[in-house]
VOPAGU-2260 file (C-alpha; in pm, 1 decimal, decimal comma):
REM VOPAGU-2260
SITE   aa  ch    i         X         Y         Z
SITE  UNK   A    0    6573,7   -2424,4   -4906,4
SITE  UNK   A    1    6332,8   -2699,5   -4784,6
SITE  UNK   A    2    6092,4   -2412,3   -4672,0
SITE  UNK   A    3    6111,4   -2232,5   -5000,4
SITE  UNK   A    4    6000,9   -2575,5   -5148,8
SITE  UNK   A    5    5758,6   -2694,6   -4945,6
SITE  UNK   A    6    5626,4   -2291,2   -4996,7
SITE  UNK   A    7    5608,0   -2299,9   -5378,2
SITE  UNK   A    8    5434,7   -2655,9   -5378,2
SITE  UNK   A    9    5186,5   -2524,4   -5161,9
SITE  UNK   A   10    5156,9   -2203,9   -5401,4
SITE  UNK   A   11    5161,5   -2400,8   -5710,7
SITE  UNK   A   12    4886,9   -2610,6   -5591,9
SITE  UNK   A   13    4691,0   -2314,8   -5516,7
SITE  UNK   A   14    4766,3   -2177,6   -5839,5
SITE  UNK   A   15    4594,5   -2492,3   -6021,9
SITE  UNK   A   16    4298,2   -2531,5   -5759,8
SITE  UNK   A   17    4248,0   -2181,0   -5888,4
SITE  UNK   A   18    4229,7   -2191,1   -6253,2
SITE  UNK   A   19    4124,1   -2582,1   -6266,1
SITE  UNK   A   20    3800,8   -2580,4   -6066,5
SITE  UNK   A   21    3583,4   -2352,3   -6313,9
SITE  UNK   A   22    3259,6   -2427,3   -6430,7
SITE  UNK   A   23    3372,5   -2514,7   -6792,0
SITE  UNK   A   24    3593,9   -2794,7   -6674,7
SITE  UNK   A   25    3334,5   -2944,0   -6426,9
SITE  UNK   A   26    3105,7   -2909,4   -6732,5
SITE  UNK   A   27    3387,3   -3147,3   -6908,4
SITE  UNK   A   28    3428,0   -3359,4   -6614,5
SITE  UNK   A   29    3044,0   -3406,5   -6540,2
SITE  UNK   A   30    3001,6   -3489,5   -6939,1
SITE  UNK   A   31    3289,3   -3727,0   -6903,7
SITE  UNK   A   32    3162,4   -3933,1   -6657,1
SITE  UNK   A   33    2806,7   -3930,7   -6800,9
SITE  UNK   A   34    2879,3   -3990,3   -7144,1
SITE  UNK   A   35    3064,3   -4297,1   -7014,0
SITE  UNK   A   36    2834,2   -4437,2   -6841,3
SITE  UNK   A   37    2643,2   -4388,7   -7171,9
SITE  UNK   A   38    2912,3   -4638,3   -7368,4
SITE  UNK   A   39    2814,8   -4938,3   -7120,2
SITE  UNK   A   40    2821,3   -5135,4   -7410,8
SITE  UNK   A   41    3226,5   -5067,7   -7479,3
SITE  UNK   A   42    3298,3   -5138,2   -7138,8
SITE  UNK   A   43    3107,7   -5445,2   -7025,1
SITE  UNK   A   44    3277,0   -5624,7   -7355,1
SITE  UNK   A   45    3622,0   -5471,3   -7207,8
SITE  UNK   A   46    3530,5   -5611,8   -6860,7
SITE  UNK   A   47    3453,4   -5947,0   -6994,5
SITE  UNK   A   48    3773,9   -5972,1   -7174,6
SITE  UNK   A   49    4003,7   -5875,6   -6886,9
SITE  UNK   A   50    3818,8   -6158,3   -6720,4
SITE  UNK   A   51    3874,2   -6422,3   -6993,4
SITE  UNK   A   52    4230,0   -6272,4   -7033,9
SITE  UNK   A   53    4312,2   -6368,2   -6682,3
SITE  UNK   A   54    4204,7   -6710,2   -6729,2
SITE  UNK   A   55    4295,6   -6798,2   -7040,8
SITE  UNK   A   56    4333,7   -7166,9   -7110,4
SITE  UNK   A   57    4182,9   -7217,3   -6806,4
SITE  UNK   A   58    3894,2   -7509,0   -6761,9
SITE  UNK   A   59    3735,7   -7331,2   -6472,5
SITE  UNK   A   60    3844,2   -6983,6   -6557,7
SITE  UNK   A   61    3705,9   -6734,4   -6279,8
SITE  UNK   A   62    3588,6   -7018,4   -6086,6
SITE  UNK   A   63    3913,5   -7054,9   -5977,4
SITE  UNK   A   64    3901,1   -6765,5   -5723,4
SITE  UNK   A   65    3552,6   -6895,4   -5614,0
SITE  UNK   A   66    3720,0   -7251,3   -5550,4
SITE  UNK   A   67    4014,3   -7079,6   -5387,3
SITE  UNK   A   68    3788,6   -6849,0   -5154,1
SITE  UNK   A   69    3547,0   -7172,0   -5051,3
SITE  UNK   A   70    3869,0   -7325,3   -4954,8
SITE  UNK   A   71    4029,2   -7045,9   -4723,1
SITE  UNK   A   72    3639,3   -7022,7   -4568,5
SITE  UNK   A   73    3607,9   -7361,7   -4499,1
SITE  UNK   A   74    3964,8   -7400,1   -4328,0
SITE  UNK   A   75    3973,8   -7046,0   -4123,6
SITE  UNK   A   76    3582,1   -7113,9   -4052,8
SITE  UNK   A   77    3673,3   -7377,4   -3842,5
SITE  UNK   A   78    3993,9   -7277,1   -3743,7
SITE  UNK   A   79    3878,8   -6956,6   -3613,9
SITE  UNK   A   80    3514,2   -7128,7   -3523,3
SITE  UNK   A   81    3722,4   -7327,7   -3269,7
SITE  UNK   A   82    3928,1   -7060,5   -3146,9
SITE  UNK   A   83    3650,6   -6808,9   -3105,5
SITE  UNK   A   84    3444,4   -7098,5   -2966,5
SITE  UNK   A   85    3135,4   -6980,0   -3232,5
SITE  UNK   A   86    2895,2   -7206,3   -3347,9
SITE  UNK   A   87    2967,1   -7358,1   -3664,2
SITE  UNK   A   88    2626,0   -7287,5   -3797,8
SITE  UNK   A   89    2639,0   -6897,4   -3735,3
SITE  UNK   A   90    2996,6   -6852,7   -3792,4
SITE  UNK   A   91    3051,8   -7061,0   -4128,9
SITE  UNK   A   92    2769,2   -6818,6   -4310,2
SITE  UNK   A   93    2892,6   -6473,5   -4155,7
SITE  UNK   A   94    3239,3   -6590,1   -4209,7
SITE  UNK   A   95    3139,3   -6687,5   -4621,5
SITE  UNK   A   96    2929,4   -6333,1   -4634,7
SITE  UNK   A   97    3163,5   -6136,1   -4503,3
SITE  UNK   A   98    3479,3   -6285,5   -4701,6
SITE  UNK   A   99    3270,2   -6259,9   -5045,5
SITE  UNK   A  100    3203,0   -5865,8   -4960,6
SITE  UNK   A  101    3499,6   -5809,8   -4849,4
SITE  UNK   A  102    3632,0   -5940,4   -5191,4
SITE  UNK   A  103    3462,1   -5744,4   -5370,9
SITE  UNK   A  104    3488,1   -5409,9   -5150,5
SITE  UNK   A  105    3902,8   -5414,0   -5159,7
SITE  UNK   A  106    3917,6   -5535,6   -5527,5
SITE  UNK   A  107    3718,2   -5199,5   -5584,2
SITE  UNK   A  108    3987,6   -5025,8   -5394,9
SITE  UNK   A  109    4325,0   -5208,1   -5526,7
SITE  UNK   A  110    4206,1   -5264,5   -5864,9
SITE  UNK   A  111    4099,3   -4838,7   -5905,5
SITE  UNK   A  112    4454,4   -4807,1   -5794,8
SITE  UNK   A  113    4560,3   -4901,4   -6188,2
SITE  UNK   A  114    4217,9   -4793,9   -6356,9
SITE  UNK   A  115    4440,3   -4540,7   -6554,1
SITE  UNK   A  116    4798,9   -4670,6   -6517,4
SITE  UNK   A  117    4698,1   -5031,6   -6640,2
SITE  UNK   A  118    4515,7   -4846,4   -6950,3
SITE  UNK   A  119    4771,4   -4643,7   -7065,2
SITE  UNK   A  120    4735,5   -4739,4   -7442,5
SITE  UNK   A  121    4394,7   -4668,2   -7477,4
SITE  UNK   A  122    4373,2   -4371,3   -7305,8
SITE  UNK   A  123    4631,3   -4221,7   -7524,2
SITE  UNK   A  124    4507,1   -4414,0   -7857,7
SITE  UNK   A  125    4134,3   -4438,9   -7795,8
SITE  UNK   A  126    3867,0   -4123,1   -7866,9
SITE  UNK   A  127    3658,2   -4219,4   -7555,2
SITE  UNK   A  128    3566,9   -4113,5   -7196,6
SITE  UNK   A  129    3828,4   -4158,1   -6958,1
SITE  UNK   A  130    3547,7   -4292,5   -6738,1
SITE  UNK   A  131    3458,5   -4611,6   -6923,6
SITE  UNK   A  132    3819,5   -4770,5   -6735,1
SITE  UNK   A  133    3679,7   -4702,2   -6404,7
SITE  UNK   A  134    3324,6   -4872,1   -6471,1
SITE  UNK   A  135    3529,2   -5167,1   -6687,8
SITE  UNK   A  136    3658,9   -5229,2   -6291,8
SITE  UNK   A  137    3333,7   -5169,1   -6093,9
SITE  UNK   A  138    3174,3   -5398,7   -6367,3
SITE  UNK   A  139    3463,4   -5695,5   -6401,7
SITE  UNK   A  140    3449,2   -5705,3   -5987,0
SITE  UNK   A  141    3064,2   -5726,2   -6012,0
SITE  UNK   A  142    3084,4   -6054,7   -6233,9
SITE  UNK   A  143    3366,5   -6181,8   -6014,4
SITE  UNK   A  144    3152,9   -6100,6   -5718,1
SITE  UNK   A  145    2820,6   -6328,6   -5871,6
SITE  UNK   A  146    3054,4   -6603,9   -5915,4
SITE  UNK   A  147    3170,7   -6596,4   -5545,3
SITE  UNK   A  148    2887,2   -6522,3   -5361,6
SITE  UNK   A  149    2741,7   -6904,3   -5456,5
SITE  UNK   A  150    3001,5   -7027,6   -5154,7
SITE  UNK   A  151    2759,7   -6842,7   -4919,5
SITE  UNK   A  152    2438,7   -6971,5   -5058,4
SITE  UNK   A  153    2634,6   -7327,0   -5023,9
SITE  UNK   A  154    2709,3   -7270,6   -4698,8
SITE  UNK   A  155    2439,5   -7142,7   -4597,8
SITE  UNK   A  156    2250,5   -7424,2   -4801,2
SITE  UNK   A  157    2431,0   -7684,8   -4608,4
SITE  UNK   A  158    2325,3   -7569,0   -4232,1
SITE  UNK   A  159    1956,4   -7529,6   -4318,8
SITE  UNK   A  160    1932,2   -7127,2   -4384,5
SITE  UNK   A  161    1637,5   -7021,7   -4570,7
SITE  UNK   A  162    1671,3   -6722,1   -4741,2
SITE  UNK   A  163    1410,5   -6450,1   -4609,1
SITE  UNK   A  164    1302,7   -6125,5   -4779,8
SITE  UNK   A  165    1555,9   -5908,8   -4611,1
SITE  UNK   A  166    1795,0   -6082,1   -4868,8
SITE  UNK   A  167    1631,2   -5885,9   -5145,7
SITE  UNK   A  168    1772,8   -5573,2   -5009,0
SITE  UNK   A  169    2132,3   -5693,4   -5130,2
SITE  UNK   A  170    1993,6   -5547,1   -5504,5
SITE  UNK   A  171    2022,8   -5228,1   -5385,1
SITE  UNK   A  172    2288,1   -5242,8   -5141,2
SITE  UNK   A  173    2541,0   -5351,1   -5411,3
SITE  UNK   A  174    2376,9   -5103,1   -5664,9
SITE  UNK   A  175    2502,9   -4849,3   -5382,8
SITE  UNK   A  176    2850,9   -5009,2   -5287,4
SITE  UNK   A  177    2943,6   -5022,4   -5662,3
SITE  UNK   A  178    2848,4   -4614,0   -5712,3
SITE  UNK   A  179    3069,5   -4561,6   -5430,8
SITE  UNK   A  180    3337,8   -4760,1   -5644,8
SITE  UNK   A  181    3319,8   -4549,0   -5939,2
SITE  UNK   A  182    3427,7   -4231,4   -5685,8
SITE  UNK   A  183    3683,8   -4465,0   -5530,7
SITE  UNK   A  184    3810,8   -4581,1   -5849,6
SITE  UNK   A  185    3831,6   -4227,7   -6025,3
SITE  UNK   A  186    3980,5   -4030,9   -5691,9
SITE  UNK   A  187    4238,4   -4378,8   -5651,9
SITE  UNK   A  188    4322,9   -4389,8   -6019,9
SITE  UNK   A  189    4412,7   -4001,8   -6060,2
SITE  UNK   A  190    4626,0   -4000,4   -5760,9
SITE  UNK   A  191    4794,2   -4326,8   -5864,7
SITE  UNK   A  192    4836,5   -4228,8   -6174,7
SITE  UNK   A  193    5039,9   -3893,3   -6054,5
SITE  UNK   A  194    5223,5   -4074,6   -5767,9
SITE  UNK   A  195    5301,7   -4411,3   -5850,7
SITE  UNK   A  196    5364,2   -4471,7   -5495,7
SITE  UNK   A  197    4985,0   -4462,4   -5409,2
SITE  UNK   A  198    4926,5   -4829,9   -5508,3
SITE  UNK   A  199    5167,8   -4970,4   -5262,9
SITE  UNK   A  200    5037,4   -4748,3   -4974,4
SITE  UNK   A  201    4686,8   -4834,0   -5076,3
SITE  UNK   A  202    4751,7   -5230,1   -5066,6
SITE  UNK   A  203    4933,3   -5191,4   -4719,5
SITE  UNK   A  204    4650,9   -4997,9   -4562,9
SITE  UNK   A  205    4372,1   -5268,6   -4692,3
SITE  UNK   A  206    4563,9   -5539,7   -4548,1
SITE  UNK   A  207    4563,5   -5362,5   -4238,9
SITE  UNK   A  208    4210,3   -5319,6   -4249,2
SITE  UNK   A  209    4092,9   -5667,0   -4313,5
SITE  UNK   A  210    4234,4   -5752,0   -3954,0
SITE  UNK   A  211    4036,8   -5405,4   -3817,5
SITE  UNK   A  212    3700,8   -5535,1   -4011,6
SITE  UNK   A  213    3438,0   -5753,9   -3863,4
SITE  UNK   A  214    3531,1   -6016,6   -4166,6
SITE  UNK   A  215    3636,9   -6320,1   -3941,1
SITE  UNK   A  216    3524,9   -6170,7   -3626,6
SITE  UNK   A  217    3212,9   -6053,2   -3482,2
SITE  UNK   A  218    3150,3   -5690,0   -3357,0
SITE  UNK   A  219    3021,5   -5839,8   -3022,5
SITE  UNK   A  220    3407,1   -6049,9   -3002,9
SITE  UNK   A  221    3578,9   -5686,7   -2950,5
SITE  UNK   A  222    3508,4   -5512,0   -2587,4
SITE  UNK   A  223    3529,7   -5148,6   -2670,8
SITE  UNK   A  224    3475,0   -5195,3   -3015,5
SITE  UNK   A  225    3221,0   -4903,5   -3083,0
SITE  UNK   A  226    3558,3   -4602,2   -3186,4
SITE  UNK   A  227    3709,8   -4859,2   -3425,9
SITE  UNK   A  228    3395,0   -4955,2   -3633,8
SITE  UNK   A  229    3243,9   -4612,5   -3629,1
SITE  UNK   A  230    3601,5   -4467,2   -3774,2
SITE  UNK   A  231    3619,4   -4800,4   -4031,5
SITE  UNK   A  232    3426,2   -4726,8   -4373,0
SITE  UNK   A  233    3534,2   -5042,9   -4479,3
SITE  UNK   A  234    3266,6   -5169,7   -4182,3
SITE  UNK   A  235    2985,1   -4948,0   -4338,6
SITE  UNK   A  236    3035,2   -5125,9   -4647,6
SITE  UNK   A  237    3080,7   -5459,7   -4600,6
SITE  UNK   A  238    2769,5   -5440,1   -4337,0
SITE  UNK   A  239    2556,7   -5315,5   -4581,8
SITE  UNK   A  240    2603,7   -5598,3   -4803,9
SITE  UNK   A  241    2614,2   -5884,2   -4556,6
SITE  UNK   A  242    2322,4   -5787,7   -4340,7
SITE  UNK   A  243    2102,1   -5868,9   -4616,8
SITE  UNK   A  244    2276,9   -6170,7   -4679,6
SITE  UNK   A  245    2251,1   -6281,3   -4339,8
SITE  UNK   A  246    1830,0   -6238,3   -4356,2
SITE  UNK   A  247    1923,7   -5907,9   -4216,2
SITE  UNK   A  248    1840,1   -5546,1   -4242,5
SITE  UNK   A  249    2124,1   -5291,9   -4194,4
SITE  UNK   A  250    2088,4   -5069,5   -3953,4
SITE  UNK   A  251    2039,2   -4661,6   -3989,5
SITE  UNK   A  252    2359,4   -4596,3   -3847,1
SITE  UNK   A  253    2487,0   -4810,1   -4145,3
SITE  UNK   A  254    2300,4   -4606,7   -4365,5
SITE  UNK   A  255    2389,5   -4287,5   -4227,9
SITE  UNK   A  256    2760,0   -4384,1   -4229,4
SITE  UNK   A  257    2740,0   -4472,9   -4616,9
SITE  UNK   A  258    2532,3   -4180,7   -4705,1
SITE  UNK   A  259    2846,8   -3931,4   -4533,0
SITE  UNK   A  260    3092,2   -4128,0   -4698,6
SITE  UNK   A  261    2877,1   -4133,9   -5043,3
SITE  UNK   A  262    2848,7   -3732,2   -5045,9
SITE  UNK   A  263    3209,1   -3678,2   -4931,7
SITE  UNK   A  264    3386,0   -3906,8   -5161,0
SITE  UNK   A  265    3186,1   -3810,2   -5465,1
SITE  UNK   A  266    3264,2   -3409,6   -5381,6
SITE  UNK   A  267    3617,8   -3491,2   -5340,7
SITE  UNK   A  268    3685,5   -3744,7   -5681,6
SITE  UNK   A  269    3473,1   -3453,5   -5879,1
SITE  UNK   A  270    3703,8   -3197,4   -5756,4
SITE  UNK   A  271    4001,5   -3383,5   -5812,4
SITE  UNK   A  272    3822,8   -3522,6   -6178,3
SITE  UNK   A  273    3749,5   -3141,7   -6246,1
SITE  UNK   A  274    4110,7   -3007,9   -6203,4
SITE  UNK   A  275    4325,2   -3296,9   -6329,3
SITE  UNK   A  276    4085,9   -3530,9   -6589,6
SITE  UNK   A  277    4327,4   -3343,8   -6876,2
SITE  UNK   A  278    4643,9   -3413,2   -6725,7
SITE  UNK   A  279    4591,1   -3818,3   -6727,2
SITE  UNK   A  280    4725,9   -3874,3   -7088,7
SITE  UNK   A  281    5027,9   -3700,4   -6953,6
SITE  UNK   A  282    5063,6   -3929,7   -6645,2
SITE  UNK   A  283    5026,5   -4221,8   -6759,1
């Protein structure tokens, strides 16, 4: 019985690889995501007023997560400054860069868990790209993101670091980190949509990878360290932010690491965008 189960999933799921992945619906998929990158207007005001919604009748409104972040860095920086036995004026700044980017990298991940779920009125109500809900998240994280990242320029402020050019190189570095959220967010938000399970699993595996991330510890603090950062993506990521941060430049093994995961994830969210972009209003 089980067998005969597990046989016709397998067959049905050949069946709709078959007939979903043509050329017509990649067409549709390819115009989809286009055209709503088009609409940027519609979407930055529906970024801006998740952000206000949040903090509504707040004085400090977003701020609040930037005062709550500065907090947590100040207290684990010397917490874990003392235990590590770091130097206060290199840890404090790689401990504020790293938990800004990491902020930003797994609220790209958790929040394009619910890019569809969360929007389930207007993606059965609204005559618009399914798309613009997955660059409303990249784009409310990115304004979240500028608030935050002023606790590393404090910090960094307050033991003497100048910035140097190799900060510049964060423009692009976050221009490529947030592309890589729009495949994230439209490969996360099908599956969740389908499986309502997926957001839970999601959440447990990023916790688990904060603690597997050089966030509050240095690559040099872990002997043997070389199989778990090459196998971490979240570690391609938030290095390519951070270096720059740090007066940096990333290195090429950081670039080729984000250029695999770049090309792979983007194949894999088209595919998945291709077959089952017209099944969403169902779903949700």
């Amino acid at each position: 019985m089980d067998h005969n189960l597990r046989f016709g999933s397998t067959f049905w799921l050949i069946v709709q690889l078959k007939h979903g992945l043509t050329r017509q619906n990649l067409t549709k998929a390819l115009n989809d995501i286009h055209a709503g990158w088009q609409r940027r207007g519609l979407w930055s005001t529906m970024g801006l007023q998740d952000i206000r919604g949040r903090y509504r009748r707040s004085v400090i409104g977003p701020f609040w997560l930037t005062l709550s972040m500065g907090i947590m860095v100040a207290a684990l920086g010397f917490l874990y400054g003392a235990i590590f036995g770091q130097d206060l004026r290199e840890y404090l700044p790689y401990l504020a860069a790293g938990f800004v980017c990491w902020g930003l990298i797994s609220s790209l991940v958790l929040d394009g868990t619910r890019a569809f779920i969360a929007n389930e009125g207007l993606i059965k109500q609204l005559t618009a790209p399914l798309s613009i809900h997955v660059y409303t998240i990249v784009w409310s994280n990115l304004i979240v993101f500028l608030h935050n990242v002023w606790i590393y320029f404090l910090v960094a402020l307050w033991f003497g670091k100048v910035p140097d050019w190799p900060m510049l190189l964060m423009i692009p570095a976050l221009a490529i980190l947030l592309f890589n959220g729009v495949w994230v967010a439209l490969l996360l938000g099908l599956l969740s949509a389908r499986f309502r399970d997926i957001p839970q699993i999601v959440a447990s595996i990023v916790q688990v990878m904060f603690f597997l991330t050089p966030v509050i510890w240095t690559p040099e603090m872990l002997p043997g360290r070389a199989l778990i950062l090459d196998l971490n993506p979240f570690y391609y990521f938030i290095e390519l932010v951070r270096a720059p941060l740090l007066g940096q430049v990333p290195s090429a093994q950081i670039f080729l690491g984000i250029a695999v995961i770049t090309v792979t994830g983007w194949i894999c969210a088209i595919i998945f965008y291709t077959i089952y972009r017209w099944r969403l209003a169902y779903w949700v």
